[in-house]
C-alpha positions in Angstrom: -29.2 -1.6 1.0 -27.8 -3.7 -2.1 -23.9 -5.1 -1.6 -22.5 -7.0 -3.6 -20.4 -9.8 -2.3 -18.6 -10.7 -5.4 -14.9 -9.7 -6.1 -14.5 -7.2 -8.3 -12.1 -8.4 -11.0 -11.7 -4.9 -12.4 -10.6 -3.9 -9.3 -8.3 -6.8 -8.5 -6.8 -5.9 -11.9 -6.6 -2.3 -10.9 -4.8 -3.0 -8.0 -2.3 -5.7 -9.4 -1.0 -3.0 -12.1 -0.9 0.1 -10.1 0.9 -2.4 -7.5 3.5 -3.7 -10.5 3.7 -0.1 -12.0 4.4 1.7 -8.0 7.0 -0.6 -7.3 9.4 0.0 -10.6 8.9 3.7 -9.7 9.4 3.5 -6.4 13.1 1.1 -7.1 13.8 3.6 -9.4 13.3 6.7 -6.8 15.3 5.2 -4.2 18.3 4.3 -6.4 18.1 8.1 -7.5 18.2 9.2 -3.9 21.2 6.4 -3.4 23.2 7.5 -6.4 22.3 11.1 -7.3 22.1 12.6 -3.9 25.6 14.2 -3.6 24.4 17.6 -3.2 22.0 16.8 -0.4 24.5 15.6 1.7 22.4 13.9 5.3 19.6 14.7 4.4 19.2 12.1 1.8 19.2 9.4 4.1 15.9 10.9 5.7 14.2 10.8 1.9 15.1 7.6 1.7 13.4 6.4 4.6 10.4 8.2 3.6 10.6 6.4 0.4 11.6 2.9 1.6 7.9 3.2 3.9 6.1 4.7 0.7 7.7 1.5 -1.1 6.7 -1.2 1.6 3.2 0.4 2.4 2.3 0.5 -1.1 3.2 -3.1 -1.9 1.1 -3.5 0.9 -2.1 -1.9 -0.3 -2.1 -3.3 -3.8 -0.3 -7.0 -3.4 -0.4 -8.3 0.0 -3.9 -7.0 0.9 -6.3 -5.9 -2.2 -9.3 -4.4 0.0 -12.8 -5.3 -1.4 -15.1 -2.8 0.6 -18.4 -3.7 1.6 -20.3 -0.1 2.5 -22.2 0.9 3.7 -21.7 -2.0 6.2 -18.3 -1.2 8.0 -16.6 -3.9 6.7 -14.4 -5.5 3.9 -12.7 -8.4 2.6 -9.3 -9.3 1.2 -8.0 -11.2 -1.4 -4.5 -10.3 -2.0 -1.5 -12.8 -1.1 -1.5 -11.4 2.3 -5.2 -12.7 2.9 -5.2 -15.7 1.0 -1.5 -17.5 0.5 -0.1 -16.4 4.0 -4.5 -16.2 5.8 -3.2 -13.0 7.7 -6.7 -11.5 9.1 -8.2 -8.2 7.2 -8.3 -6.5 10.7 -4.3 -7.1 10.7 -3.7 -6.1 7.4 -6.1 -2.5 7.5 -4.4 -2.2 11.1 -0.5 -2.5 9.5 -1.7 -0.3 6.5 -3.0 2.3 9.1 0.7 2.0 10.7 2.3 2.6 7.5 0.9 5.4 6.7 1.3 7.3 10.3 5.2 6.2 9.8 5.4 8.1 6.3 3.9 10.9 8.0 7.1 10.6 11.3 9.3 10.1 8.5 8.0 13.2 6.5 7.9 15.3 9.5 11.5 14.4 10.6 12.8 15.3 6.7 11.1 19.1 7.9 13.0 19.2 11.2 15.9 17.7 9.8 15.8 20.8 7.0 14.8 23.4 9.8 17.6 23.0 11.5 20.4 22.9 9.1 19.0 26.0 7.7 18.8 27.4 11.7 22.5 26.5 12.2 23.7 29.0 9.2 21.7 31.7 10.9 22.2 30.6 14.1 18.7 31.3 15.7 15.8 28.7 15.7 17.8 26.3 16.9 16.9 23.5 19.1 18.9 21.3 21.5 19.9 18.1 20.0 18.1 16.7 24.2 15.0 17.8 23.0 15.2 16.8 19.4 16.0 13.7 20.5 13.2 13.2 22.9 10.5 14.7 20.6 12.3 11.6 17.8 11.6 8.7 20.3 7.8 10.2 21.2 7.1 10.4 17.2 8.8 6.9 17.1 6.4 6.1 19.1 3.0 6.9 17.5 3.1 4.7 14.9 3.3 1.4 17.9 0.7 3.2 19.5 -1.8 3.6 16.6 -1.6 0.5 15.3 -2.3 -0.5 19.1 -5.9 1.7 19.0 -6.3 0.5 15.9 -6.7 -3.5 16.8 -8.3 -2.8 20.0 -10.8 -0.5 17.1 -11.4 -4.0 15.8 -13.9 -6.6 16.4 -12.5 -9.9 17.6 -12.5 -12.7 14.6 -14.4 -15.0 16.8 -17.8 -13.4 16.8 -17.4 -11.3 13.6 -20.0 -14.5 12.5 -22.1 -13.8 15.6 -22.3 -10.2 15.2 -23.5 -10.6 11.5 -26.2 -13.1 12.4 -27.4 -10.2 14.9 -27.2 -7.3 12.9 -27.3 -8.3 9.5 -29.5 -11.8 9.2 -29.9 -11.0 5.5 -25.9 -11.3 4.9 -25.7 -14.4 6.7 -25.3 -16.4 3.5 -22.7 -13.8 1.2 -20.6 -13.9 4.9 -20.3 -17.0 5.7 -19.0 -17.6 2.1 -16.1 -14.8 2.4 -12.8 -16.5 3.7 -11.7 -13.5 5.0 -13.2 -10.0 6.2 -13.1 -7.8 8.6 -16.5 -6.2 10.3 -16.8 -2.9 12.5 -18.8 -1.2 14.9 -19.3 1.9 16.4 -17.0 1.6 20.2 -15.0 3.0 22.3 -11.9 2.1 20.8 -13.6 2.9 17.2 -14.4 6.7 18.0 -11.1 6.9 20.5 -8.9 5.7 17.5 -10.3 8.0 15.4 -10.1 11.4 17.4 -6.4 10.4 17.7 -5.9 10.0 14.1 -7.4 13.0 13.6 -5.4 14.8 16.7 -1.8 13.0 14.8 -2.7 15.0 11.7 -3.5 18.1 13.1 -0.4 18.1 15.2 1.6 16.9 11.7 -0.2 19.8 9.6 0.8 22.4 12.6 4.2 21.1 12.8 5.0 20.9 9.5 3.6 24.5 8.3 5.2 26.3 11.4 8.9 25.0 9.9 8.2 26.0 6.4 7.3 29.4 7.2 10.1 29.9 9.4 12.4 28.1 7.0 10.9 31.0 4.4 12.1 33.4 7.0 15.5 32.0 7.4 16.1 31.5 3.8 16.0 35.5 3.1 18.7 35.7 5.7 20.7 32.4 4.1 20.6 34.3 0.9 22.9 36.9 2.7 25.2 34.3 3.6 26.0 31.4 1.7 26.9 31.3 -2.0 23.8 31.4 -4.8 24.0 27.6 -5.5 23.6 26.8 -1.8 21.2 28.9 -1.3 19.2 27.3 -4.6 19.8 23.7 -2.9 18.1 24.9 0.2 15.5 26.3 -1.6 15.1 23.4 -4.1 15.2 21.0 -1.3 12.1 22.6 0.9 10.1 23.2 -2.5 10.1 19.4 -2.4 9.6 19.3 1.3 6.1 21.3 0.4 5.3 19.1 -2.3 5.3 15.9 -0.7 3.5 17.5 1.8 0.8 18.4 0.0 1.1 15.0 -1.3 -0.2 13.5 1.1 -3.6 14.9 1.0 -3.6 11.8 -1.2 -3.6 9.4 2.0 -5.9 12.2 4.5 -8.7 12.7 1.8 -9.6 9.1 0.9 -9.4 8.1 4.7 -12.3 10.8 5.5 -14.2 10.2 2.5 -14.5 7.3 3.7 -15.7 7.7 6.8 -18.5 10.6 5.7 -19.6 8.7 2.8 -20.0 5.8 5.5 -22.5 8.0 7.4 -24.8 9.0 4.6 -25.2 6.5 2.9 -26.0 8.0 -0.1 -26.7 4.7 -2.5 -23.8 4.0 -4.1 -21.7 3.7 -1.1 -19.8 0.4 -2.4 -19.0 2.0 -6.1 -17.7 5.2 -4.8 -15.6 3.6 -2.0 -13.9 1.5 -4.5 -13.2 4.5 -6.5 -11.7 5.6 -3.2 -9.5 2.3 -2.9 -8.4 2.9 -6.1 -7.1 7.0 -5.5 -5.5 6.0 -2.4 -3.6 3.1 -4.2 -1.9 5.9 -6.3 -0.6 7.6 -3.5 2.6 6.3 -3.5 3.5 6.6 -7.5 2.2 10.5 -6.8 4.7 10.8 -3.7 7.6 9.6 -5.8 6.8 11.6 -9.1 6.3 14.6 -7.3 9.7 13.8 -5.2 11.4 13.5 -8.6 9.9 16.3 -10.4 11.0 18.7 -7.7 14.2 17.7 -7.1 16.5 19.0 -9.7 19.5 16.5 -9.9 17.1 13.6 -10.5 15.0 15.7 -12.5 18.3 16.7 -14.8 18.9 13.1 -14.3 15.6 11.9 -16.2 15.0 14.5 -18.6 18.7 14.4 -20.1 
C-alpha cells in the first residue's frame, strides 16, 4: 500500500478554478431566476433555494475545504481556507458537505411537489392537504439536521485519531503526524448506520421524485385540454427541467459510491482514481446550473440572444 502524503498542487489548482469558475455561474443563475422568472410565478423562489445551497455547497467543496484523499486508508486531509485560516476540523467540514448535499436533494424534491400540485389543482385530483404537506415539509426539514448528526457521531473523535494511527498504521506514523489537519475512519456502528440511511434518503428521494413526474406526465395530457398552449408549454418546460436536474444529480450519488466500492477493493491506484472522483464531484454544481439554464427557455432566450 503506497500513499502519498504530499498535496497535490494540480489538484489544489483544480479545485481553486473550478471553485472561481462555479461561483460566477452560479451569481449568474440566481440573478436569472431573480430577474427573468416572471412566467414561473412561485415557483421560482423554490429554484432559487435549490440554487442558493448548490452556490454555498459548492464554495464549500472547492474553497473552504479542498479534500486531499488518502485511500485506501479511510481518511483525508484539507487544506482549503476552511482547514487552514479558520483550523475547522476535516471531520466538520466532510460532515457540513454531507449536509449540503442532502439539503439540495429537500430542496429539489420540494421544487417536484411544489410542481405536482399546481399542476393537481388545474385538474383537480392528486391533490394533497396543505396538513400533510406541511408535515411531510418539517420531517424533510429535518433530515438534513439529522444526517449531519449520524454523520459526526460516523466520525472518529480528533483526540485519538494519533492513537488510532499508531495502532493501525505504525508505518504512517511519520506522514500523519506531519498533516495539520485530517480526518481518519473506521468501520462502526455509526459508520455502517450512517450509511444505510444515506442510502435509505436516496431511495426514498428517487421513489418520490419519479412517482410525481409520472403522474405530472399524466396530468399534463389532461392540462393540455384546459389551459391555453403557452401555459401548457410552461408546465411542460418547467418539469423538463425538473427531470434534468434530477438526473443531475447522479453527479453527487455516483462519486459518493465510487468511493466507497473503490475503498473496498482496493485495486492499486486507489489514491489517483479517488482524486479523479474529487475532481467530478467538484463539477457538480456548474452541471446543475448549466443544465437549469439550458432547459429553461426564458433564460435560455435570455443567453443565446
Amino acid at each position: 500500500m503506497n500513499i502519498d502524503f504530499n498535496t497535490p498542487t494540480w489538484l489544489i489548482n483544480y479545485y481553486n478554478v473550478v471553485g472561481l469558475i462555479s461561483l460566477l455561474i452560479n451569481i449568474h443563475t440566481m440573478l436569472l431566476i431573480i430577474f427573468k422568472s416572471d412566467k414561473l410565478g412561485n415557483f421560482k423562489y423554490f429554484m432559487l433555494a435549490f440554487q442558493i445551497i448548490n452556490t454555498v455547497s459548492d464554495f464549500h467543496v472547492t474553497i473552504l475545504m479542498q479534500a486531499v484523499p488518502l485511500f485506501p486508508i479511510w481518511a483525508f486531509f484539507s487544506v482549503g481556507l476552511a482547514a487552514d485560516e479558520l483550523e475547522i476540523w476535516s471531520h466538520i467540514l466532510i460532515a457540513v458537505l454531507i449536509t449540503s448535499v442532502g439539503c439540495q436533494f429537500v430542496s429539489l424534491e420540494f421544487c417536484f411537489l411544489k410542481k405536482h400540485q399546481a399542476i393537481a389543482e388545474i385538474t383537480r385530483r392528486h391533490q394533497i392537504p396543505e396538513m400533510k404537506l406541511n408535515i411531510f415539509r418539517i420531517c424533510m426539514s429535518i433530515w438534513p439536521i439529522f444526517t449531519y448528526i449520524l454523520i459526526y457521531l460516523a466520525g472518529m473523535k480528533r483526540e485519538v485519531s494519533m492513537a488510532f494511527v499508531v495502532l493501525t498504521y505504525p508505518q504512517y506514523i511519520s506522514e500523519f503526524s506531519k498533516l495539520n489537519n485530517f480526518a481518519i475512519y473506521q468501520w462502526s456502528f455509526w459508520f455502517i448506520f450512517s450509511g444505510i440511511v444515506a442510502t435509505f434518503g436516496i431511495v426514498l428521494y428517487c421513489i418520490i421524485c419519479n412517482f410525481a413526474t409520472y403522474d405530472m406526465l399524466l396530468m399534463l395530457k389532461e392540462v393540455q385540454l384546459k389551459v391555453s398552449n403557452q401555459n401548457y408549454k410552461r408546465h411542460r418546460s418547467v418539469l423538463t427541467t425538473l427531470i434534468a436536474q434530477s438526473l443531475g444529480s447522479s453527479v453527487i450519488v455516483v462519486p459518493g459510491f465510487a468511493l466507497m466500492v473503490f475503498g473496498l477493493l482496493e485495486l492499486g491506484y486507489d489514491q489517483l482514481i479517488c482524486e479523479i472522483i474529487c475532481m467530478v464531484f467538484s463539477l457538480r454544481g456548474s452541471i446543475h446550473s448549466i443544465v437549469f439554464v439550458l432547459t429553461t427557455p426564458p433564460y435560455r432566450r435570455f443567453i443565446f440572444g
